[in-house]
N, C-alpha and C positions, 0 to 999 in steps of 0.2 A: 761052803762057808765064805770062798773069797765074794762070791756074787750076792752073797747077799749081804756081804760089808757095801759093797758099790753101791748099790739099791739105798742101802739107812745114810750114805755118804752122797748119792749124789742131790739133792734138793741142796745141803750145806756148801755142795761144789759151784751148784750156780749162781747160790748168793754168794760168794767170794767172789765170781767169775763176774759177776753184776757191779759189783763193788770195785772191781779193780777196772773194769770198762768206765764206769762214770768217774774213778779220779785221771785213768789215762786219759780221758775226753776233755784235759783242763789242758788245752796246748799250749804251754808259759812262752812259747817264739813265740805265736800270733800276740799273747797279751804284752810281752816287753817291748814289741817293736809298734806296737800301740803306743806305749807308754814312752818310747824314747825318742820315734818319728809320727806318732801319729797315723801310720798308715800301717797294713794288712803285709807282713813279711809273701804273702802267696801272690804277691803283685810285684815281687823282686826275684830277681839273680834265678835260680833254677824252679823259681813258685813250690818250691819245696819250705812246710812248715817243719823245720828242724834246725839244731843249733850250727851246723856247718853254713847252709843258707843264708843264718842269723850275722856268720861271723865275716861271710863275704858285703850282705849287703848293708850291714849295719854298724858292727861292730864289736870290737872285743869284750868290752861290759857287760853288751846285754847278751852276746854267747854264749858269757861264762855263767851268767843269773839265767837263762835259759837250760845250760848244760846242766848245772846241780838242781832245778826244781826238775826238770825231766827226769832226773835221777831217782829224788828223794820221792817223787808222785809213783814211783816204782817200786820203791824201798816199801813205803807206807801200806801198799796192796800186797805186797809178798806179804810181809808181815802177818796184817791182817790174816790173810788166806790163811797161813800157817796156823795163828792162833785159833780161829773157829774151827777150822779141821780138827785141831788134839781136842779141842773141846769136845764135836762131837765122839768126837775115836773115843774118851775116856766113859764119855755118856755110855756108847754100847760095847764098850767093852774090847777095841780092836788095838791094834798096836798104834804107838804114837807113830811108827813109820811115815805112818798114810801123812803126817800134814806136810811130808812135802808132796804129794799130790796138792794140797790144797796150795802151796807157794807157785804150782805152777800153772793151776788155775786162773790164781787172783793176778799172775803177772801176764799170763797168755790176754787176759780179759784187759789189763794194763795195756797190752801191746795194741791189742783193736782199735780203743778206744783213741791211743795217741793215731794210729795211722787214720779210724774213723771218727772224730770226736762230735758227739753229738749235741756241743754248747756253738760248734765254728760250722755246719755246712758241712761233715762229711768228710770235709778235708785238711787233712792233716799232715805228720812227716811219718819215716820209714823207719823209726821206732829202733834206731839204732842203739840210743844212749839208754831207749827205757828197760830194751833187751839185757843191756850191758849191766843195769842196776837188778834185772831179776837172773840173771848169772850168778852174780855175785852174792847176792844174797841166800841163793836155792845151795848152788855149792860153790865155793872161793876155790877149791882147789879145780876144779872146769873154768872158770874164770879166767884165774892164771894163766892156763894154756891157752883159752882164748885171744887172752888180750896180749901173750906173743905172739901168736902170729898174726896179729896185727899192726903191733908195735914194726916187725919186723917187715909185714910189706910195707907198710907205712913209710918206713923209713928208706926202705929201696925206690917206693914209684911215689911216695909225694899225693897219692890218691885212695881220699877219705874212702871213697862208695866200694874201691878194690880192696883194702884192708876188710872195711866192715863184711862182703863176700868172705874173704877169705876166712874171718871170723865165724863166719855162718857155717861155714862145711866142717870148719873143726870140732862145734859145739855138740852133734850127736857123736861123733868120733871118739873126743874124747868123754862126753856123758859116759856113754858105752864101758871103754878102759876105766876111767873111774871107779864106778860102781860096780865094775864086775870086779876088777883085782885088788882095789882098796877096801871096799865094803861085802861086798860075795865071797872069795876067796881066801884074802888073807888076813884083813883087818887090820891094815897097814893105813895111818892117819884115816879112820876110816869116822867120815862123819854121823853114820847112823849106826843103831846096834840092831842085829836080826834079819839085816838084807836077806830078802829070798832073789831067787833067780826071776820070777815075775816082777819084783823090784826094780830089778835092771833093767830087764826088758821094757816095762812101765815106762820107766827114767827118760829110758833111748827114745823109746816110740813120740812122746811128750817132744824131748830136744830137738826130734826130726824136724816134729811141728812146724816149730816156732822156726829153724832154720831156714826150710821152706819159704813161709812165707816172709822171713827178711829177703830173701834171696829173691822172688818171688817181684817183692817192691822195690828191688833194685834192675827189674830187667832192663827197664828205660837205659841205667847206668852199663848192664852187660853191653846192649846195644853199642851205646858212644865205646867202650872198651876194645872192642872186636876192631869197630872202625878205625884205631886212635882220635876220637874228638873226646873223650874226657877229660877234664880241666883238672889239672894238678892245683893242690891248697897252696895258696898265696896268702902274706898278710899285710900286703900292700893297702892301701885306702879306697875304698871303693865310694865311686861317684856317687852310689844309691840309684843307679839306675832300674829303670823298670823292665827293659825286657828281659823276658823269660828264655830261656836254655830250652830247646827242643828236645 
């Protein structure tokens, strides 16, 4: 029975996953820092298209109008995903469970698109913020824990790319406790009804994913980390210089 829910669900998986690629592939750095200096943010500071990038080499404005459409371009595809999943799940008959399979479709496909986007060249950012918008919206309470421990490195070392890590390794961890002891076991704020133990396991296996490959597109940053040459967040005025961060 499960397998052949997946089978009548997966075609509906890939157009969500299709859908959330083509609106992650709309990278708002490259188009604000168009709009605010006329030139290609991936020809400044670390050639990273992302709102950290944004805010060294541009500035605070167009970071923060960067930061919340990278968001909301995240927000939009989760959604999405969610919705055409229950739709089909109700067509044949399965539980609504499954649309967050589909939130994490339409945001994995979100995440590609910001790191691959295929309206810029391919190249893009590391999909931190878009990650951070399909967190929060698949589950708030994995969220939450994520974005303490990042608040919390954050706060100790002053370095974006080492929080966003640290972020990354907590997100199947806590997927994981979540869903097993809030929704599996005890039904303690438990955001879905009828968790199976494949649920969880589903959930984990999905959040490894996406960890990974944040993790993944931060090696460059592991790298300078190991060495000490990572550059702590300043928000001092930056010349708009053009070289690039090795």
């Amino acid at each position: 029975m499960w397998f052949e829910h997946l089978q009548q669900l997966a075609l509906p998986a890939v157009l969500v996953a299709v859908i959330g690629y083509l609106l992650g592939s709309i990278s708002f750095s490259i188009i604000f820092t168009r709009i605010f200096m006329k030139e290609d943010i991936r020809s400044y500071g670390s050639g990273n298209a992302g709102a950290t990038n944004v805010l060294r080499s541009v500035g605070k404005g167009a970071a923060a109008l960067t930061f919340l459409f990278d968001f909301l371009k995240c927000v939009l595809a989760v959604v999405i995903g969610k919705m055409v999943i229950a739709y089909f799940a109700q067509q044949y008959g399965i539980s609504p469970i499954v649309q967050q399979y589909g939130a994490f479709a339409a945001g994995f496909g979100c995440l590609l698109g910001h790191v691959y986007p295929v309206y810029f060249g391919f190249r893009g950012g590391k999909g931190v913020v878009t990650s951070a918008a399909m967190m929060a919206i698949i589950d708030w309470r994995v969220f939450v824990l994520v974005l303490v421990g990042f608040i919390i490195t954050f706060a100790i070392m002053k370095i974006v790319s080492l929080g966003s890590i640290v972020g990354a390794i907590i997100y199947p961890i806590s997927t994981f406790l979540i869903t097993y002891f809030c929704d599996y076991r005890y039904q303690i704020l438990s955001g879905v009804s009828g968790a199976s133990l494949s649920y969880v396991i589903t959930c984990t296996v999905l959040a490894l994913m996406i960890s990974m490959m944040v993790i993944f597109l931060h090696r460059a940053n592991i790298t300078r980390l190991i060495h000490g040459e990572e550059k702590k967040l300043t928000l001092k005025k930056h010349t708009h210089a053009k070289e690039k961060e090795e």
